[in-house]
C-alpha positions as semicolon CSV with decimal commas, in nm:
position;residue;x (nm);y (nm);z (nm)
1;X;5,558;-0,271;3,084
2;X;5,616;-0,054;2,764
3;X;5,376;-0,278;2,625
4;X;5,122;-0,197;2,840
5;X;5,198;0,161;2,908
6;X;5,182;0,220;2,536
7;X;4,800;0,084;2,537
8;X;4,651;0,271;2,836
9;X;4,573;0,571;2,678
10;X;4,359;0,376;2,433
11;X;4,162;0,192;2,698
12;X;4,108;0,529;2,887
13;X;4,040;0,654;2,586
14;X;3,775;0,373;2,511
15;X;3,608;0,409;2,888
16;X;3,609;0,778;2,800
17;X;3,404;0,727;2,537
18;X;3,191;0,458;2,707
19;X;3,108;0,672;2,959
20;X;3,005;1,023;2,758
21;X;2,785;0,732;2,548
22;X;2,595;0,597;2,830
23;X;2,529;0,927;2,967
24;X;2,344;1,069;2,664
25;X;2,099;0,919;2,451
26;X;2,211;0,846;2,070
27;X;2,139;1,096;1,790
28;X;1,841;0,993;1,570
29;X;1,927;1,091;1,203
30;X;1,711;1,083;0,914
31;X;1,944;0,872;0,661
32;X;1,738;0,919;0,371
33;X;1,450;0,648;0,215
34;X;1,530;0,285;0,190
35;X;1,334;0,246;-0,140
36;X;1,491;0,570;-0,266
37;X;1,815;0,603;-0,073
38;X;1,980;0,790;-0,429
39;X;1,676;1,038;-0,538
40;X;1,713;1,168;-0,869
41;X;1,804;1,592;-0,885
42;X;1,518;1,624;-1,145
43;X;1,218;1,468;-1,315
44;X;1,300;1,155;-1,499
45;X;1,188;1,124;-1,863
46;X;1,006;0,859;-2,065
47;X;1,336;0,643;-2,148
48;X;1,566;0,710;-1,832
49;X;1,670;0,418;-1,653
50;X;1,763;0,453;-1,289
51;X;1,964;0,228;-1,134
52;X;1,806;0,271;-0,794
53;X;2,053;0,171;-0,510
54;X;2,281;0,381;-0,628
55;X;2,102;0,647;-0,793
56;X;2,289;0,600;-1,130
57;X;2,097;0,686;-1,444
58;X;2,227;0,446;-1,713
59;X;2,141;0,371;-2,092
60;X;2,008;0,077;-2,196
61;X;2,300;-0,131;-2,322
62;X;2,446;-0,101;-1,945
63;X;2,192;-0,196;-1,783
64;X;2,099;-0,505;-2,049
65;X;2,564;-0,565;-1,997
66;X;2,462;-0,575;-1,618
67;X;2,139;-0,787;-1,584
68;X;2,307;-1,059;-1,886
69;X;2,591;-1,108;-1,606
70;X;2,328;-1,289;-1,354
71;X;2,215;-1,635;-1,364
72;X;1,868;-1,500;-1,347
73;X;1,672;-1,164;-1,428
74;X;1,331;-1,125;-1,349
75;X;1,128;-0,822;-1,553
76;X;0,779;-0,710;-1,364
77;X;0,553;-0,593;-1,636
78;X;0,269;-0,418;-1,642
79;X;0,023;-0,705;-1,849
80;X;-0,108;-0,432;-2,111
81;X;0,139;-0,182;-2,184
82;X;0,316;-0,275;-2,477
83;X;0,650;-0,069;-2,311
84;X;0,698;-0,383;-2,086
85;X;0,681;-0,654;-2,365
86;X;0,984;-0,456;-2,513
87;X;1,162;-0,415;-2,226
88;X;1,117;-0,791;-2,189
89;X;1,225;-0,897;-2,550
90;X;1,502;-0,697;-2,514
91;X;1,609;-0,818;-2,204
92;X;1,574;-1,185;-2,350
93;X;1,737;-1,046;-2,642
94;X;2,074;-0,946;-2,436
95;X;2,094;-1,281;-2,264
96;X;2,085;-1,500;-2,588
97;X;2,354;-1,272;-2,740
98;X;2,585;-1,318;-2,426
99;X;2,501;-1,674;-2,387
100;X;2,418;-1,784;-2,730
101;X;2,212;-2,130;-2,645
102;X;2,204;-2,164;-2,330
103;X;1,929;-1,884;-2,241
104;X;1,542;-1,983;-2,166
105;X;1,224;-1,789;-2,068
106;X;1,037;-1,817;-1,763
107;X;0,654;-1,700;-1,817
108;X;0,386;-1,650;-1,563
109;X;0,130;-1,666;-1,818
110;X;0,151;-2,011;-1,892
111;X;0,013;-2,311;-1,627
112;X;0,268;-2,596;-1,564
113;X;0,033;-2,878;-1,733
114;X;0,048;-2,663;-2,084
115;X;0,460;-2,737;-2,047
116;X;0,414;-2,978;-2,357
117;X;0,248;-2,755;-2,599
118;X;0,521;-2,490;-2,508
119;X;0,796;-2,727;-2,626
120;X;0,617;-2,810;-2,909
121;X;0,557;-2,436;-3,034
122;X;0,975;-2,390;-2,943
123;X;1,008;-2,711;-3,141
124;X;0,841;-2,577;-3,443
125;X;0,581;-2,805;-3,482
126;X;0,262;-2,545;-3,416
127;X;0,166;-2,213;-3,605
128;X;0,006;-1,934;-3,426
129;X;-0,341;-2,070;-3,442
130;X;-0,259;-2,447;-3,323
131;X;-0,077;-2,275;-3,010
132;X;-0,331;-2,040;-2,924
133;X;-0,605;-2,368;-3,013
134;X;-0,424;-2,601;-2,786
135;X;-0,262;-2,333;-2,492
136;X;-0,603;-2,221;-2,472
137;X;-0,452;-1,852;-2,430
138;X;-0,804;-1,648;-2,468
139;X;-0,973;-1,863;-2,186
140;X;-0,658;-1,888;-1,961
141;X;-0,474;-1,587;-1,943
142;X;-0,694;-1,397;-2,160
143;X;-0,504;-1,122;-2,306
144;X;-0,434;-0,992;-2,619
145;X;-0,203;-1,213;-2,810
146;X;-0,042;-0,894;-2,971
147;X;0,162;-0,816;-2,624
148;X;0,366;-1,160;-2,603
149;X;0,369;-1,254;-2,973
150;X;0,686;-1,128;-3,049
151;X;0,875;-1,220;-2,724
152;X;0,701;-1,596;-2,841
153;X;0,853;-1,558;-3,188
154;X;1,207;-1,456;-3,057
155;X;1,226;-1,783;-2,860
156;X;1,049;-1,999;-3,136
157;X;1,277;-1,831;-3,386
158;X;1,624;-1,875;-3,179
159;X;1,514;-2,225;-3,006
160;X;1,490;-2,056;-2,658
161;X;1,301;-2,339;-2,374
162;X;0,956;-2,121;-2,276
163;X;0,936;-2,280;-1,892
164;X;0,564;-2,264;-1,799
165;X;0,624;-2,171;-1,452
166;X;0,262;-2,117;-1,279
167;X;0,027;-2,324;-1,089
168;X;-0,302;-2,479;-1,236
169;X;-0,601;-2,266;-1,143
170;X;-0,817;-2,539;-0,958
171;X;-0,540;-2,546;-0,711
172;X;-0,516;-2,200;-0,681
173;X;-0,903;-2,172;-0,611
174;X;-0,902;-2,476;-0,342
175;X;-0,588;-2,260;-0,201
176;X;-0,805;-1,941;-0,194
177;X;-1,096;-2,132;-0,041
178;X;-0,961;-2,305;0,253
179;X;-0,714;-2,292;0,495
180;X;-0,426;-2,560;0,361
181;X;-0,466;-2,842;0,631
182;X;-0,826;-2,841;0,538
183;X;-0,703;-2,996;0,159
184;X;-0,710;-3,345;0,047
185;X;-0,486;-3,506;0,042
186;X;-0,452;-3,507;-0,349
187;X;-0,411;-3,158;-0,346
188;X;-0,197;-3,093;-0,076
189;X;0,049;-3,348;-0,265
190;X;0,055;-3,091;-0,539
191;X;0,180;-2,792;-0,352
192;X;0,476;-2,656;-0,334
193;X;0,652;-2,553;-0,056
194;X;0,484;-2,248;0,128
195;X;0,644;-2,002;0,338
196;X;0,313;-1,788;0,469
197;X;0,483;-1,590;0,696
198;X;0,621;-1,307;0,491
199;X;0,560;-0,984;0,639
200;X;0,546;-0,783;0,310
201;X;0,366;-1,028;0,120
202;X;0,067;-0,951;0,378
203;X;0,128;-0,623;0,361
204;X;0,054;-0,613;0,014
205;X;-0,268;-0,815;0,075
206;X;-0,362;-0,581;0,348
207;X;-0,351;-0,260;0,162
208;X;-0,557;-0,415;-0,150
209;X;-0,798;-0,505;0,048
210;X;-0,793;-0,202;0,288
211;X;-1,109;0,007;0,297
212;X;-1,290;-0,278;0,110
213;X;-1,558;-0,550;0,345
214;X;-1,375;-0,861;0,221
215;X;-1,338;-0,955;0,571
216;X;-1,001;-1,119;0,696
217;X;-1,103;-1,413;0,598
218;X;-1,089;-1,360;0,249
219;X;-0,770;-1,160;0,285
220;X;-0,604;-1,484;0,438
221;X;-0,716;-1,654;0,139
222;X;-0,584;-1,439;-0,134
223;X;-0,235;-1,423;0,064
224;X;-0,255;-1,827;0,050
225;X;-0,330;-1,764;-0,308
226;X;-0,026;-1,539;-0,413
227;X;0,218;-1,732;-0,188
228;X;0,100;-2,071;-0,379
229;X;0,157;-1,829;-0,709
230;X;0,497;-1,680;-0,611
231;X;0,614;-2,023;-0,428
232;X;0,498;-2,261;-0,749
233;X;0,680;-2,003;-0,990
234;X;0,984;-2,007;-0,776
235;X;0,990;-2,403;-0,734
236;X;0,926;-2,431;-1,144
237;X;1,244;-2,173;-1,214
238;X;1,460;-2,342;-0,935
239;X;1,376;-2,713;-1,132
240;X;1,478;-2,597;-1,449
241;X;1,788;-2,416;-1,370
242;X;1,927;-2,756;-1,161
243;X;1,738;-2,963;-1,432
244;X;1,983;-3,151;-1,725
245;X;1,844;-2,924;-2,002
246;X;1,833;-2,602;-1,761
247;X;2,208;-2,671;-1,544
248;X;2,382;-2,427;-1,767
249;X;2,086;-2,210;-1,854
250;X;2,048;-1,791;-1,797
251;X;1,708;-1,747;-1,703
252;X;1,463;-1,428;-1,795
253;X;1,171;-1,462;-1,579
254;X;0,869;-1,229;-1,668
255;X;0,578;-1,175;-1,435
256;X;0,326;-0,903;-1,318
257;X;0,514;-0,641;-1,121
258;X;0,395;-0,735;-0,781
259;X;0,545;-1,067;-0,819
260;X;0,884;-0,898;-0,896
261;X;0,876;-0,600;-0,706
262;X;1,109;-0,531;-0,410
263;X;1,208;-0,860;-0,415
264;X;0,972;-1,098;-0,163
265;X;0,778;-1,281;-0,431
266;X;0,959;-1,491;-0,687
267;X;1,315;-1,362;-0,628
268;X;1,294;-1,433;-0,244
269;X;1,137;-1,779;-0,271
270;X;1,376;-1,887;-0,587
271;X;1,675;-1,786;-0,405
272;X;1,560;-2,013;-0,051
273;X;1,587;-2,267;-0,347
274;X;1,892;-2,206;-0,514
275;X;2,097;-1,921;-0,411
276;X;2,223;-1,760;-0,759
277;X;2,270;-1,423;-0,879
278;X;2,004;-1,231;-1,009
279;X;1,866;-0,919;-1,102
280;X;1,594;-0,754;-1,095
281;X;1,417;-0,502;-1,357
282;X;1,103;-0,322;-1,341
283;X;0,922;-0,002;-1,539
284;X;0,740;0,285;-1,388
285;X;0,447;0,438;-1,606
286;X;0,476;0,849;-1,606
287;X;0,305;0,924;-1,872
288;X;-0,021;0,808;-2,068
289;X;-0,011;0,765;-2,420
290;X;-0,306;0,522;-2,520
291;X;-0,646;0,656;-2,600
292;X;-0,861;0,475;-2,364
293;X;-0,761;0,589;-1,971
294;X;-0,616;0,272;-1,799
295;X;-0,851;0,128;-1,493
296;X;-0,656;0,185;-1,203
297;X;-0,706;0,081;-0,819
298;X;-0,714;0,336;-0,516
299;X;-0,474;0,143;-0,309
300;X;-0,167;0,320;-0,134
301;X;0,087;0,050;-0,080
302;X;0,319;0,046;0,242
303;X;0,688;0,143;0,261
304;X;0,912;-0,164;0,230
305;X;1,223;-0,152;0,381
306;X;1,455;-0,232;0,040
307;X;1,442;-0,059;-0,324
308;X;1,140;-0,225;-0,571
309;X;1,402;-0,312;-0,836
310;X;1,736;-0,295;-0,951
311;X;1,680;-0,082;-1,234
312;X;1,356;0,098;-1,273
313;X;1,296;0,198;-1,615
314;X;1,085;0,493;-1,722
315;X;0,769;0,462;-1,965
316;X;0,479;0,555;-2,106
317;X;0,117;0,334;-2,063
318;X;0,074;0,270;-2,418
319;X;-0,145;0,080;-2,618
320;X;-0,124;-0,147;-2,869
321;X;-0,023;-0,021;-3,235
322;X;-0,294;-0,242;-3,386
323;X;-0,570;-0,234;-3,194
324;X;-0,807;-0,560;-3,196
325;X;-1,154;-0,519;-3,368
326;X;-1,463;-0,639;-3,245
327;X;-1,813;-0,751;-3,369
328;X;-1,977;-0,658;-3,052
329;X;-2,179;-1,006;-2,968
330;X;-2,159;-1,251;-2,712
331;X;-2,169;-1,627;-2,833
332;X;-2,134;-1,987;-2,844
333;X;-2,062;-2,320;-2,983
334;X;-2,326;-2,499;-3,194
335;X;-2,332;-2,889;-3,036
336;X;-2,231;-2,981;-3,384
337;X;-1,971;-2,759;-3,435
338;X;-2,128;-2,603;-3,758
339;X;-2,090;-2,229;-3,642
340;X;-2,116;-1,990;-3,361
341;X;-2,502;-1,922;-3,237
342;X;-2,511;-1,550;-3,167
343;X;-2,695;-1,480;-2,797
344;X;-2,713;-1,118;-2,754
345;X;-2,623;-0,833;-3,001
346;X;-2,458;-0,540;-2,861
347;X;-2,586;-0,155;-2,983
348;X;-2,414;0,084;-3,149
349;X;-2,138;-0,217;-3,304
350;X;-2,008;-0,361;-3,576
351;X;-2,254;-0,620;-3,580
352;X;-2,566;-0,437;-3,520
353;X;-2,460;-0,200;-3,839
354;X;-2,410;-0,556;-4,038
355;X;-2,733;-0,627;-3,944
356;X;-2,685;-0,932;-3,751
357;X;-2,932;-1,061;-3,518
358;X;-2,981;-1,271;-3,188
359;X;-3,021;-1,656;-3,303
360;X;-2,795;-1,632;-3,618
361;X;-2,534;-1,912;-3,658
362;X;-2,246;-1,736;-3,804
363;X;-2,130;-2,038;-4,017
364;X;-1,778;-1,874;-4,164
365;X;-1,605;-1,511;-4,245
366;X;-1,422;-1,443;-4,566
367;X;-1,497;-1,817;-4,672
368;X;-1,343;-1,947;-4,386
369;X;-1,497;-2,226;-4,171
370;X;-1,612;-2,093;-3,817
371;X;-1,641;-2,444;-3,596
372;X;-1,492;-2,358;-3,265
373;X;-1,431;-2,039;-3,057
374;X;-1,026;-1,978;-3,171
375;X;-1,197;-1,990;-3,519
376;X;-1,412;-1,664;-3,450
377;X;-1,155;-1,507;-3,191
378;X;-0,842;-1,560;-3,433
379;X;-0,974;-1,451;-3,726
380;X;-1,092;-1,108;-3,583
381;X;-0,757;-1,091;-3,443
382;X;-0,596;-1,076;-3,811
383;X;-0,844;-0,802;-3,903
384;X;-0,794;-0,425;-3,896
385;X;-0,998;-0,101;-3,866
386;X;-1,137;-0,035;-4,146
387;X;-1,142;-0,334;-4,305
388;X;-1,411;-0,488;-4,435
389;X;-1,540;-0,858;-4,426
390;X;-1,795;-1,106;-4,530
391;X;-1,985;-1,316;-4,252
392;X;-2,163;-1,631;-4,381
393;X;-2,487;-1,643;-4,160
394;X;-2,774;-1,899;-4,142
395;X;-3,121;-1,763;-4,062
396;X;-3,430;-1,927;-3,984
397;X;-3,309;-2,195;-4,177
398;X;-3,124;-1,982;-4,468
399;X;-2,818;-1,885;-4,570
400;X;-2,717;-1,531;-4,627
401;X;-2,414;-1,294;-4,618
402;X;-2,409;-1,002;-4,411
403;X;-2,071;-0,681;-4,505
404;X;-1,895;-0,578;-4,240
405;X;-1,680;-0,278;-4,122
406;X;-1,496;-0,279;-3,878
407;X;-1,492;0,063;-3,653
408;X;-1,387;0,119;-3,327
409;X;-1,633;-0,012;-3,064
410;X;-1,645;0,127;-2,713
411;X;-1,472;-0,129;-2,564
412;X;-1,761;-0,486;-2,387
413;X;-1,741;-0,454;-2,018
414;X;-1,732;-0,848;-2,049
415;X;-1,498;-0,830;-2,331
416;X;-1,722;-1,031;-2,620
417;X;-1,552;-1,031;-2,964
């Protein structure tokens, strides 16, 4: 009976408070905001690096010590700010000197059927020109070269695997197109396994398309189309790491922010897969640096219940040191190959002041051959304002050379060389 005289109290005690809980409703606090549960006391700076669930402003060598400790980091860029691309080399940078051979390089950019010509390039056995010739980079992702070519060097240069983890684009239009059950069966063979039903996924999708008359159909179709994007991404990091060559691997996974951010796109999906730590690193632009003002969209994204990243890192929207030139035409293949026919020649450019003309084949520049498009696109990409050039034309049936300068153009709303 000591025993249980000894606990009564408590259990009164415990019905006490029962009792006094039941009869009033609970206290609502405001605890503070999930995706900024630390806020900073003042302004962050181009260069601070918040570590955001705890509020922690670190330098970078802690956070790189941190994010080399996980099996997997993912970096959201922003595609043309040349900020990100650093963060990103670093970042690879930092895993190969914690893991020295055994790190690879995840990339968004690159479709899984152009795996081979990856290898090859990591191999050795391509120079810039071949890779761009045979990855088709200007007709598939389209970007300037200058923002991944030294990420693409580091891993050529150090023998780091580049894992082309996204899916082919005429699966990602049939996705976009039609509901999935309405595939072939050819197609449907090809997916990878699709988990539709994220909440914040079509919240994302909602507020893109909010105040725009896309209709829901076409909303349902681009969520289909960034789950197959996240999902196929996810299933080609998840191979590699439990692949032979990838079992023993640190993986640095770089894709556009909203495939990173707050954690439901790749991360989610990869970890379903293969649960494995991981990181997750992203950069906030808070200041403009670059001449031209970046396009932007008017969309005002909802409140997700969980931080966007790990470590948020400060930065400036920059642009690139060495900005491409342009001639200001648009273009095409002869049938034979011999040169580039010249459709349409822009006012006010390079061209027009060389005194180039619609119908002119331009047969070479500098005394180099111009037989396919990476000829024309690769050779304007070596050359720098105020430089000038020779362009070997033909004419009505003539050949003549035309001098060039190259100035800055405003830039083509299609984005002709």
């Amino acid at each position: 009976m000591k025993c249980l005289r000894s606990v009564l109290p408590l259990v009164l005690a415990f019905s006490l408070v029962s009792m006094t809980g039941c009869s009033h409703p609970p206290v609502k606090r405001f605890m503070g905001d999930p995706q900024n549960p630390y806020p900073l006391t003042a302004p962050p700076k181009v260069g601070d690096i918040l570590h955001i669930p705890t509020g922690v402003l670190v330098t970078p060598e802690q956070m790189l010590s941190v994010a080399a400790d996980a099996r997997v980091v993912y970096v959201g860029e922003t595609h043309d700010n040349p900020a990100s691309h650093r963060l990103e080399l670093d970042v690879l940078k930092a895993m190969e000197e914690r893991h020295p051979g055994k790190a690879a390089l995840g990339m968004e950019m690159f479709v899984r059927s152009q795996q081979p010509v990856l290898d090859r390039w990591v191999a050795g056995e391509l120079d810039e020109k071949a890779f761009l010739r045979e990855s088709h980079w200007f007709e598939n992702w389209k970007m300037d070269f200058g923002y991944y070519r030294d990420l693409l060097v580091y891993a050529k240069e150090h023998r780091i695997p580049v894992i082309a983890l996204n899916a082919e684009k005429d699966l990602a239009q049939a996705v976009s197109n039609m509901p999935l059950e309405e595939l072939s069966p050819e197609l449907k063979a090809r997916l990878p396994e699709m988990d539709l039903g994220d909440p914040y996924q079509r919240g994302m999708a909602e507020s893109i398309f909010a105040g725009h008359s896309h209709g829901k159909m076409m909303m349902d179709g681009f969520v289909r189309a960034q789950t197959l994007w996240d999902e196929t991404m996810a299933e080609s990091a998840a191979r590699f790491l439990t692949s032979p060559q990838g079992k023993d691997r640190h993986l640095v996974v770089i894709a556009g922010g909203n495939h990173v951010g707050h954690g439901f796109g790749i991360p989610r999906r990869v970890f379903r897969r293969i649960p494995t730590s991981y990181v997750t690193i992203g950069g906030n632009e808070i200041a403009i640096t670059r001449s031209e003002q970046p396009e932007t969209m008017d969309v005002e994204l909802p409140s997700y219940p969980n931080v966007s990243y790990d470590f948020l890192n400060f930065q400036a929207y920059e642009e690139l040191p060495e900005p491409s030139v342009r001639l200001g035409i648009a273009y095409e293949s002869t049938p034979d190959q011999r040169g580039m026919r010249v459709q349409s020649v822009l006012p006010n450019s390079n061209a027009e002041r060389a005194g180039m003309k619609e119908g002119d084949i331009l047969l070479a520049l500098d005394g180099e051959p111009l037989k396919e498009n990476i000829d024309l696109v690769y050779a304007l990409k070596k050359k720098k304002l105020g430089q000038k050039s020779t362009l070997t034309v033909e004419r009505d049936g003539k050949q003549l050379t035309l001098d060039v300068v190259f100035q800055k153009n405003e830039k083509p709303k299609h984005g002709k060389p």
